[in-house]
C-alpha positions as CSV (number, residue, x, y, z in Angstrom):
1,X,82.5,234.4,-203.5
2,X,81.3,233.3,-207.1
3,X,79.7,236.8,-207.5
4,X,81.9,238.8,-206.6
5,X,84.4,237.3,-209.3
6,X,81.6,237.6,-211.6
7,X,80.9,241.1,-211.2
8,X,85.2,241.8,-211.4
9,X,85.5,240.0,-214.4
10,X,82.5,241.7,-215.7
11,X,83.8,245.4,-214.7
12,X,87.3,244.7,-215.9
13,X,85.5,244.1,-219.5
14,X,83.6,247.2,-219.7
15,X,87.1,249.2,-218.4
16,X,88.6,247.8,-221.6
17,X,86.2,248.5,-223.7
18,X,85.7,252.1,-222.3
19,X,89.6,252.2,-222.8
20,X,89.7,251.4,-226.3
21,X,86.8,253.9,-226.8
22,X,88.8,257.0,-224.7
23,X,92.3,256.2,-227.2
24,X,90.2,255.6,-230.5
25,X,88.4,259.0,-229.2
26,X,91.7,260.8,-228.0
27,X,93.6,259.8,-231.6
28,X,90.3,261.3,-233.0
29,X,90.7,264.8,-231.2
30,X,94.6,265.0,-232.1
31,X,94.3,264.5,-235.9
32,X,91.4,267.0,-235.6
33,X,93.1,269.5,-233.8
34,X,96.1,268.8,-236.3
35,X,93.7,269.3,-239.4
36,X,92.6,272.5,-237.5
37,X,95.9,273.9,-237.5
38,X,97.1,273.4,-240.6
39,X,93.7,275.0,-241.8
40,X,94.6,278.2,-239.8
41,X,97.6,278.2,-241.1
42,X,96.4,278.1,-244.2
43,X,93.7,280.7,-243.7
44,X,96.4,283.0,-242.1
45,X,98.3,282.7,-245.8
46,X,95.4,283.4,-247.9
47,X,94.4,286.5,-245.5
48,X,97.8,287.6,-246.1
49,X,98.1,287.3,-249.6
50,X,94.5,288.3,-250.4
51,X,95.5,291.6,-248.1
52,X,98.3,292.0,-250.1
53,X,96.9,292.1,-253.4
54,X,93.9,294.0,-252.4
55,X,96.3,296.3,-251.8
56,X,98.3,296.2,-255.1
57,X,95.4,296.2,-256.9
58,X,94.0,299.6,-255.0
59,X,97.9,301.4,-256.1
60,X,97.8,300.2,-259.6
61,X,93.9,301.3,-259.8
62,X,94.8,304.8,-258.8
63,X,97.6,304.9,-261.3
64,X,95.2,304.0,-264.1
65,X,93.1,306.5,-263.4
66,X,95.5,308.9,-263.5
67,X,96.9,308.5,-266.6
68,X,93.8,307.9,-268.3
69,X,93.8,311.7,-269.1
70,X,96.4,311.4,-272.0
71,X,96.4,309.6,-275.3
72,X,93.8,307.7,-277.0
73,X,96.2,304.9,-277.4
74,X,96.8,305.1,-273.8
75,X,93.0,305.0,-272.8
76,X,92.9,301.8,-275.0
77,X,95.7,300.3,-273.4
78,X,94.2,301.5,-269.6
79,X,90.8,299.9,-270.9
80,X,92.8,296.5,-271.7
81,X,94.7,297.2,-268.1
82,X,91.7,297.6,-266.8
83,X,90.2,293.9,-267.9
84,X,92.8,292.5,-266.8
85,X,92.7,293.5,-263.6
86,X,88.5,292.6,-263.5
87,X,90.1,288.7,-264.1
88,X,92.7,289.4,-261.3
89,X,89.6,290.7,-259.3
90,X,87.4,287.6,-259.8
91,X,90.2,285.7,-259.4
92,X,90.8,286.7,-255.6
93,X,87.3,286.7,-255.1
94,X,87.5,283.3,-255.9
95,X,90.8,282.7,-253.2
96,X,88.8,284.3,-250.8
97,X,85.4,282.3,-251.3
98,X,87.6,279.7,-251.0
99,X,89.5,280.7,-247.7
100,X,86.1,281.7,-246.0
101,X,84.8,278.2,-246.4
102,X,87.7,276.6,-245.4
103,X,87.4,278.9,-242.3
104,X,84.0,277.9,-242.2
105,X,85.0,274.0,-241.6
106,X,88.1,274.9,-239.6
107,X,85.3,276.5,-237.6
108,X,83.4,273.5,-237.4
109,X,86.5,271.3,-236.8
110,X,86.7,273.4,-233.7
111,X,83.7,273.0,-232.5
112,X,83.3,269.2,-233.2
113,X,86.7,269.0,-231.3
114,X,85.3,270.6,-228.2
115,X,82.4,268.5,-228.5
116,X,84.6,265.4,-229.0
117,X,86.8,266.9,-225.9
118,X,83.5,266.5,-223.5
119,X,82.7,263.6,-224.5
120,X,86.3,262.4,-223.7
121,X,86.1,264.2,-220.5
122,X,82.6,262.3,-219.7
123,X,84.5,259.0,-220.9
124,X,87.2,259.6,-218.5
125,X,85.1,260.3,-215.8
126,X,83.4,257.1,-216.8
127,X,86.6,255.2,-216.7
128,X,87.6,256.3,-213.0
129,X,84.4,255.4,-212.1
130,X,84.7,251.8,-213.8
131,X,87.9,251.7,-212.3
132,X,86.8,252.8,-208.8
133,X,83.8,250.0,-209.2
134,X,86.7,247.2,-210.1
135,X,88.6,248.2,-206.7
136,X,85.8,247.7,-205.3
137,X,85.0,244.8,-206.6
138,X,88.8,243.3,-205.8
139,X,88.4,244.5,-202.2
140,X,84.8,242.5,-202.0
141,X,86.6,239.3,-203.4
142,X,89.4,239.6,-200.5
143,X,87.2,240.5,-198.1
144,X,85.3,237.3,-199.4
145,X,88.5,234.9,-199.6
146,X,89.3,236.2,-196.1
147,X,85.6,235.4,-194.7
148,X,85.8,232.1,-196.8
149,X,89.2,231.0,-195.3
150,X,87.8,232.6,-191.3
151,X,84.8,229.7,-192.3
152,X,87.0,227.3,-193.2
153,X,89.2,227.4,-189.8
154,X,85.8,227.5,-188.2
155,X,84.8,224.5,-189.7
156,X,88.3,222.5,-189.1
157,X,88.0,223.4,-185.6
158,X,84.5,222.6,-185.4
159,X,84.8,219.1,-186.8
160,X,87.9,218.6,-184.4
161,X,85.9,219.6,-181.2
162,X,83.1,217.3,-182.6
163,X,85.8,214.4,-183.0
164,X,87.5,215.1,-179.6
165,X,84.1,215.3,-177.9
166,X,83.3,212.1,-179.6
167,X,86.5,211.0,-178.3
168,X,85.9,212.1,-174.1
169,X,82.4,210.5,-174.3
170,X,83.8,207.8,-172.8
171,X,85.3,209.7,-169.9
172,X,82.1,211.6,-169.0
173,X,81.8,211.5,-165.0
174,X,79.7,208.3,-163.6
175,X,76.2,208.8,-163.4
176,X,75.7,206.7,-160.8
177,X,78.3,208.6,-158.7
178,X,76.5,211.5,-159.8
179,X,73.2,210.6,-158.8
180,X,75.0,209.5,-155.2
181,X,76.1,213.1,-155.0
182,X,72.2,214.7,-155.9
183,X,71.5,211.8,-153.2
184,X,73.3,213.2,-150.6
185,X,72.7,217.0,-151.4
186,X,69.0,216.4,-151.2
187,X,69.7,214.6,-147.9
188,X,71.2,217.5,-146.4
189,X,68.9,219.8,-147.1
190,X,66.5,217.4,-145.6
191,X,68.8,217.2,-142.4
192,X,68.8,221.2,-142.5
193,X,64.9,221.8,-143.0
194,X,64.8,219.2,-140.1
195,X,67.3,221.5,-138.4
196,X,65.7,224.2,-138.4
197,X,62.1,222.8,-137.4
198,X,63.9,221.1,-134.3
199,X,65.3,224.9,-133.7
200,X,61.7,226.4,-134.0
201,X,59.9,223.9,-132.0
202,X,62.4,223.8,-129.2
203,X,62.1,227.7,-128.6
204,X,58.4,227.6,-129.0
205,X,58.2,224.8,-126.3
206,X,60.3,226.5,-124.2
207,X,58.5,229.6,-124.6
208,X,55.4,227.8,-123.5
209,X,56.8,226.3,-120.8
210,X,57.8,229.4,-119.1
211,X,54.2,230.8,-119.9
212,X,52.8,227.8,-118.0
213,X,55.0,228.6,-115.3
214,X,54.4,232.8,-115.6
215,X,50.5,231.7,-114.9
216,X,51.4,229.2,-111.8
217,X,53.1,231.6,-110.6
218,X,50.6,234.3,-110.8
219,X,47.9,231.9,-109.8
220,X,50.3,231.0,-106.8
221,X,51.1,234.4,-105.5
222,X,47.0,235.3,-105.8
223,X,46.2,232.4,-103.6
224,X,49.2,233.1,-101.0
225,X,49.3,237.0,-100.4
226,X,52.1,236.5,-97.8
227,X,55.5,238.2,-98.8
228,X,58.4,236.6,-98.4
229,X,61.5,239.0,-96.6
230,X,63.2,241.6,-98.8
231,X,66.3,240.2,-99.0
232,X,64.9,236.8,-100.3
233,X,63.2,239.1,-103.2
234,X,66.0,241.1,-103.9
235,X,68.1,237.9,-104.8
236,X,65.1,236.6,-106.6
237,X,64.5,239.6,-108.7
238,X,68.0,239.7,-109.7
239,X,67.8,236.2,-110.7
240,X,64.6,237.2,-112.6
241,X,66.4,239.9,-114.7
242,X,69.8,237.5,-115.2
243,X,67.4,234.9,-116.8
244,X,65.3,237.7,-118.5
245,X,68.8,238.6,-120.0
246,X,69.6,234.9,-120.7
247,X,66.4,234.4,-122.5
248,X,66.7,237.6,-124.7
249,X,70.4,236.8,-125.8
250,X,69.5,233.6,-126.6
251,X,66.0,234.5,-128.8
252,X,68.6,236.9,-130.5
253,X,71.2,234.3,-131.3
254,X,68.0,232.1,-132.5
255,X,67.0,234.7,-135.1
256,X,70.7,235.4,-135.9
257,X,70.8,231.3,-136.8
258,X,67.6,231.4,-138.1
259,X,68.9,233.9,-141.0
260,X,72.3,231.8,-141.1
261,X,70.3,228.6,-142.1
262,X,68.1,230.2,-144.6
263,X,71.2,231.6,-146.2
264,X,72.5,228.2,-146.3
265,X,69.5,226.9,-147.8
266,X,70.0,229.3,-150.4
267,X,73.2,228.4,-151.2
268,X,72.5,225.1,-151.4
269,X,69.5,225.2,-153.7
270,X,71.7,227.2,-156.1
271,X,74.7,224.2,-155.5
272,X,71.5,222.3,-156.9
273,X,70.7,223.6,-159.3
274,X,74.2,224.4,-160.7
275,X,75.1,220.7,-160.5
276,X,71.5,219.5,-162.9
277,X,72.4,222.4,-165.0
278,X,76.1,220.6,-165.0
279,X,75.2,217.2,-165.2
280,X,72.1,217.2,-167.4
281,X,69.2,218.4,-165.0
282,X,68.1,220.3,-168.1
283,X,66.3,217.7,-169.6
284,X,64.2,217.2,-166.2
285,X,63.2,221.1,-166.3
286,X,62.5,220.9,-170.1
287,X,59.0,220.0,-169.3
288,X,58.8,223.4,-167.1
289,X,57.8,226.6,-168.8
290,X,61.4,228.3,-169.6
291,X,62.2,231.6,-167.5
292,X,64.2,234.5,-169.0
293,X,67.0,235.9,-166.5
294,X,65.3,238.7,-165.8
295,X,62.3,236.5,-164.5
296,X,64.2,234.0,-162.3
297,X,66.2,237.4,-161.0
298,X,63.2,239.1,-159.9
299,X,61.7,235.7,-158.5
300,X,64.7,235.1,-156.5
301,X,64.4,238.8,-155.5
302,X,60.7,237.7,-154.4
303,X,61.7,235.4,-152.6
304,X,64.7,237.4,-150.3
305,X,61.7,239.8,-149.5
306,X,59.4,237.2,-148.5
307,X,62.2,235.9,-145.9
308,X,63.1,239.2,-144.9
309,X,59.3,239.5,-144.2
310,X,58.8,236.4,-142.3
311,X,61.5,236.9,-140.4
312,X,60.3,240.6,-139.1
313,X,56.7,239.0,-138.6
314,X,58.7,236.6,-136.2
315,X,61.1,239.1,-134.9
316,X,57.8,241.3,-133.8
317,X,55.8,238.3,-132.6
318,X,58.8,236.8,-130.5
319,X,59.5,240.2,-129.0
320,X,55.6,240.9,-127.9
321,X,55.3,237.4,-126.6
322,X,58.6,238.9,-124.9
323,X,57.6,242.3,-123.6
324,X,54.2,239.9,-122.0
325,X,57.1,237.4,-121.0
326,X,58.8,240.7,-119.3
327,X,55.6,241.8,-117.4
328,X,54.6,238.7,-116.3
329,X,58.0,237.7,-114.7
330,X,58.5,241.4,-113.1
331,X,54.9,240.6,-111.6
332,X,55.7,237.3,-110.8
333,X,59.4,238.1,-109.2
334,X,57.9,240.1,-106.2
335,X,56.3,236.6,-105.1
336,X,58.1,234.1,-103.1
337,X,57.7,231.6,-105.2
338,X,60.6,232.8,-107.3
339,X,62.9,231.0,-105.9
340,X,60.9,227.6,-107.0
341,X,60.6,229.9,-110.5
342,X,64.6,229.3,-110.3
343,X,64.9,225.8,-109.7
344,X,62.3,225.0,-112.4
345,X,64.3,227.0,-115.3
346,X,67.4,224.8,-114.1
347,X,65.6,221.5,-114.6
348,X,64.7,223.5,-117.8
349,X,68.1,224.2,-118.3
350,X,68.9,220.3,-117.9
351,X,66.4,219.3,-120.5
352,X,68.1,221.8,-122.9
353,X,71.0,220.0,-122.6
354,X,69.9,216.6,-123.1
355,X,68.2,217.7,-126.2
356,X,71.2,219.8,-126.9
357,X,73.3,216.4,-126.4
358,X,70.8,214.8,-129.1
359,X,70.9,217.5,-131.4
360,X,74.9,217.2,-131.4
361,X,74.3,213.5,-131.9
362,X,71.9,214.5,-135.0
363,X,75.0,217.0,-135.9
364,X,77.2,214.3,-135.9
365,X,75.6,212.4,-138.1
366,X,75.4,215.3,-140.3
367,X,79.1,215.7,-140.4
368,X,79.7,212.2,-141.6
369,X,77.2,212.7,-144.4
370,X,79.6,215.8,-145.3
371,X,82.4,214.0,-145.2
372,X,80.8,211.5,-147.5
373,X,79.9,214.6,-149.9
374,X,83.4,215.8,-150.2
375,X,84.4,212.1,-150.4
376,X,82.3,212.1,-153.7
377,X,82.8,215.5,-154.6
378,X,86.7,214.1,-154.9
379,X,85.9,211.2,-156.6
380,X,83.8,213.2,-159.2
381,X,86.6,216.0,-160.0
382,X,89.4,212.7,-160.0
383,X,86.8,211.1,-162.7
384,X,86.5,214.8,-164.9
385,X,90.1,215.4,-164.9
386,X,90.6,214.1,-168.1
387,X,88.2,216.3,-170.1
388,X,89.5,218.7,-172.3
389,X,86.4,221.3,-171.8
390,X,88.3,224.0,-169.7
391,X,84.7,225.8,-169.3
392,X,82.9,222.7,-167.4
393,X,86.4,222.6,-165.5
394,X,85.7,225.6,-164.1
395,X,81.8,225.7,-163.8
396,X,82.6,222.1,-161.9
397,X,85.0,223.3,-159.8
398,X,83.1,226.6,-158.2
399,X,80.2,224.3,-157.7
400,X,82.2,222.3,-155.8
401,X,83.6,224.9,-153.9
402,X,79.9,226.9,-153.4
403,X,79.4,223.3,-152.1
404,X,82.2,222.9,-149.4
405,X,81.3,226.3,-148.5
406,X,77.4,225.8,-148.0
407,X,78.8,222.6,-145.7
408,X,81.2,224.8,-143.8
409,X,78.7,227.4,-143.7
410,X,76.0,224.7,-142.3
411,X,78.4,223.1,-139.5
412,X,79.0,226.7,-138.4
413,X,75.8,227.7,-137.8
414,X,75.0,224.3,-136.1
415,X,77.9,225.0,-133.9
416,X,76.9,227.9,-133.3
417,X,73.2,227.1,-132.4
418,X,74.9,224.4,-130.5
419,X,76.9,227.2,-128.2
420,X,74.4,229.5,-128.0
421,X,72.1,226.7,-126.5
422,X,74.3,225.2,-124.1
423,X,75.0,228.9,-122.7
């Protein structure tokens, strides 16, 4: 702001002194344009008078002349008229040599006056530019009180988020309730990953079981060629295609909570990392290389695709093994061993259930650790109640709520697994 006064106080000197130039200049013109008049006035008078007696002096010449034909005594007295007129003669040439150079400087006045006139003209223009630069140069010094006084009120309320921040470090949220919390996240997605590899290796045992029995079966009906009545089959092939149903409702219902559970996952790696990004996980990820937005956004991106892969890779593996599955039992269903087929899949059906009853158990377990999330998740938001930072209110409470919703989400798709086993 020091320059800008500067250059004002600076600008408002040279518009004085341009000012006192313009009057001492305009004063200049007027008693030059005065002199000018009075000199035309002047030269207007002796025109007049030097008409007028250039025309006396032709009358009384023509007079002379013609009486110059009488008397001797009255050619002497014409010669004397005569000499006096030569002195009036030279003495109006004299006037007039006289009014020619006053005319001559009037003319010159003139001209010096027009020149004097531009230069004031220039000067004025000058001056409306000097004035035009000192506007200016007020406007630059608001604009730079206003700016000084915006930096000011930024600095106040700077220093008085610094001193209340100073003053709510003491009712930061407790760490060790914190880490509990990153505790308990972590186990949960250690109870979902084990979840979901309970989920995968129950279907792929089943699966195998029923291939062991397809291949009994077969082996069975090539070693007994006997045919058991029609009606017998009928029932049995019926049966056949009910469990073939069965089986394909519940592979779909598996892939369906399959794609549930990675969504949860998702959810909850992002509950993750919101709460390190709330609650200083920065400084654990400083040692990482840093990734733009774009980067992490296409990674993430990545990522979605290479689910969506693995999960057609198993949708098209699960419904060959199928389509076999299909063929063998259709082969197998014309046998009369089916009905053994039948009473196998129940005992099947009763082991399903026992581990269905364990998994429940493991469920169950899994809801109390949930409860003890949202028990801390209470406890947390009680302890950060007091801090004046509405935008870690707000950041803290949608990661709480992303959290209770990647819990709900995780309980319904347990459930769910849960029904679609025990049917």
């Amino acid at each position: 702001a020091a320059s800008p006064d500067a250059d004002a106080r600076a600008a408002a000197k040279e518009l004085a002194a341009e000012r006192e130039k313009t009057e001492e200049l305009e004063n200049r013109v007027k008693a030059l344009t005065a002199r000018n008049g009075k000199l035309d006035r002047l030269l207007r008078a002796e025109r007049d008078a030097a008409r007028d007696e250039a025309a006396l002096s032709l009358t009384t010449s023509r007079a002379d002349r013609g009486e110059r034909r009488g008397s001797g005594d009255e050619n002497r007295a014409e010669d004397a008229n005569v000499d006096g007129d030569d002195d009036d003669d030279a003495g109006a040439k004299a006037r007039r040599e006289e009014t020619l150079a006053r005319w001559e400087e009037g003319v010159k006045l003139r001209k010096r006056a027009e020149t004097l006139a531009k230069k004031l003209a220039a000067k004025t223009r000058e001056l409306e530019n000097a004035e035009k630069l000192v506007e200016r140069g007020r406007n630059a010094v608001a604009d730079a009180a206003k700016e000084k006084s915006l930096l000011s009120a930024k600095l106040r309320a700077a220093n008085d988020a610094l001193a209340g921040k100073s003053k709510s470090a003491s009712e930061e949220p407790d760490a060790e309730a914190v880490r509990a919390l990153h505790v308990e996240c972590e186990a949960l997605h250690r109870e979902l990953a084990s979840t979901r590899r309970v989920v995968d290796v129950e279907q792929a045992g089943e699966i195998a079981r029923l291939q062991r029995r397809v291949a009994e079966l077969e082996e069975r009906e090539k070693a007994d060629e006997s045919a058991a009545p029609r009606p017998e089959r009928s029932a049995l092939e019926t049966r056949a295609r009910v469990l073939e149903a069965e089986l394909l409702s519940k592979e779909d219902a598996a892939l369906g909570l399959r794609f549930e559970a990675e969504q949860a996952s998702a959810r909850a790696d992002r509950l993750q990392r919101r709460l390190d990004e709330l609650f200083g996980g920065r400084g654990l990820e400083k040692e990482k290389a840093p990734l733009s937005g774009r980067d992490a956004a296409s990674r993430r991106a990545q990522e979605l695709e290479d689910v969506v892969d693995a999960l057609k890779k198993v949708v098209e593996k699960q419904q060959t093994e199928l389509s076999t599955l299909r063929a063998r039992l259709a082969s197998a269903a014309r046998s009369a061993d089916a009905a053994k087929a039948a009473k196998q899949l129940k005992q099947t059906v009763s082991l399903l259930e026992a581990e269905l009853a364990e998994t429940r158990a493991s469920e169950e377990e899994a809801t109390a650790l949930r409860r003890k999330c949202v028990d801390l998740e209470r406890r947390l938001a009680a302890a950060s109640r007091g801090r004046d930072d509405a935008a870690t209110k707000s950041v803290l409470a949608r990661a709480q709520a992303e959290a209770s919703e990647a819990a709900l989400r995780l309980a319904e798709t347990r459930d769910a697994l849960a029904a679609s086993e025990a049917a």
